[in-house]
Wavefront OBJ file of the C-alpha trace (Angstrom):
o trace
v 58.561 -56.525 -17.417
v 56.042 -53.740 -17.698
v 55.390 -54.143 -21.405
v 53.681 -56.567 -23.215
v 55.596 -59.271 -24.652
v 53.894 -58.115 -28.626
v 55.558 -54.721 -27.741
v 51.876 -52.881 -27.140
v 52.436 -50.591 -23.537
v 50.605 -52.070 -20.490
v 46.963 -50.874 -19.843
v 46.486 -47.448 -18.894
v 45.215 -48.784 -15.610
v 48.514 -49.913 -14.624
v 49.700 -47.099 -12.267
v 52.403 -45.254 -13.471
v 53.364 -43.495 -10.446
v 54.886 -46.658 -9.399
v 57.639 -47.025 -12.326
v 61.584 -46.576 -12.342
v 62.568 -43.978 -14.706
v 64.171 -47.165 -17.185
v 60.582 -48.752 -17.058
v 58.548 -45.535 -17.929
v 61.055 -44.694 -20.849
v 61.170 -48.256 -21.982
v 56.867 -48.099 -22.173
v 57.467 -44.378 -23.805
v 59.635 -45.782 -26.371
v 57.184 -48.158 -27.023
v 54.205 -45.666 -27.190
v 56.091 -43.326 -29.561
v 57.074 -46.479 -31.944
v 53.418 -47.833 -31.953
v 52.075 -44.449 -32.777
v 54.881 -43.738 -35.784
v 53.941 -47.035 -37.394
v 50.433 -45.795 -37.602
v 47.709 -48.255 -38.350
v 46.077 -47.836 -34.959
v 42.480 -46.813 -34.599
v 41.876 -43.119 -33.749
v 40.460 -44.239 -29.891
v 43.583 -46.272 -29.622
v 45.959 -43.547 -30.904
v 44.152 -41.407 -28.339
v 44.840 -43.752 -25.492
v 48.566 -44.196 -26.652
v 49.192 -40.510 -26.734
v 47.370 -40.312 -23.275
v 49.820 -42.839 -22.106
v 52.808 -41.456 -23.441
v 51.982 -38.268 -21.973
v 51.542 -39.507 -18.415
v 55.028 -41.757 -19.020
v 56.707 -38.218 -20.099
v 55.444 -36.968 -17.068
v 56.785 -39.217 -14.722
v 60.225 -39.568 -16.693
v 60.275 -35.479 -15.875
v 59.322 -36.200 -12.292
v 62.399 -38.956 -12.066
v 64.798 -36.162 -13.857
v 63.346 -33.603 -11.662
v 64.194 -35.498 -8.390
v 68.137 -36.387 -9.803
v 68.657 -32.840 -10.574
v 67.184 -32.008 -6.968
v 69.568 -34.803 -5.767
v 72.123 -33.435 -7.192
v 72.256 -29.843 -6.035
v 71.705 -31.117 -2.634
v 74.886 -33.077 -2.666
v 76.836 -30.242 -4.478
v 75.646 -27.964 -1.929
v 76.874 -30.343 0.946
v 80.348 -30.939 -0.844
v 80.809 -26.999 -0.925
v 79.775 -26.577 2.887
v 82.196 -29.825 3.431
v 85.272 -27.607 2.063
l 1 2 3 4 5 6 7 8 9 10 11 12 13 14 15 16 17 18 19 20 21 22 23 24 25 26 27 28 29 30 31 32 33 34 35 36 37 38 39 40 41 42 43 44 45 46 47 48 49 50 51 52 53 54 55 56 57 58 59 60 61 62 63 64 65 66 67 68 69 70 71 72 73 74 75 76 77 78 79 80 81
């Protein structure tokens, strides 16, 4: 698992180029829960947004590529008929 078993996100140096779409919004879940509890320094609250950010990012980029998917196979099944 990519998280921590306390809940906290992984490091920041753990690439997240490399995650599934359930893994990145598992970690952004996380981020957004840490950061709504509060009690977090302001350096750490910095990092977490940081994080969530980049995980946001690369949920897009797994959306992005489904939708992409997507229109590619609709545009197949209309050549197809």
């Amino acid at each position: 698992m990519a998280a921590e078993t306390d809940g906290t996100p992984t490091p920041p140096e753990v690439g997240i180029e490399g995650l599934s779409y359930e893994d990145a919004r598992e970690q952004l879940l996380g981020v957004v829960g840490r950061l709504e509890t509060g009690g977090a320094s302001l350096e750490e609250s910095l990092a977490l947004w940081e994080r969530g950010e980049a995980l946001a990012k690369r949920c897009e980029e797994w959306l992005e590529g489904a939708r992409k998917r997507l229109a590619a196979a609709k545009d197949r099944a209309g050549q197809d008929s």
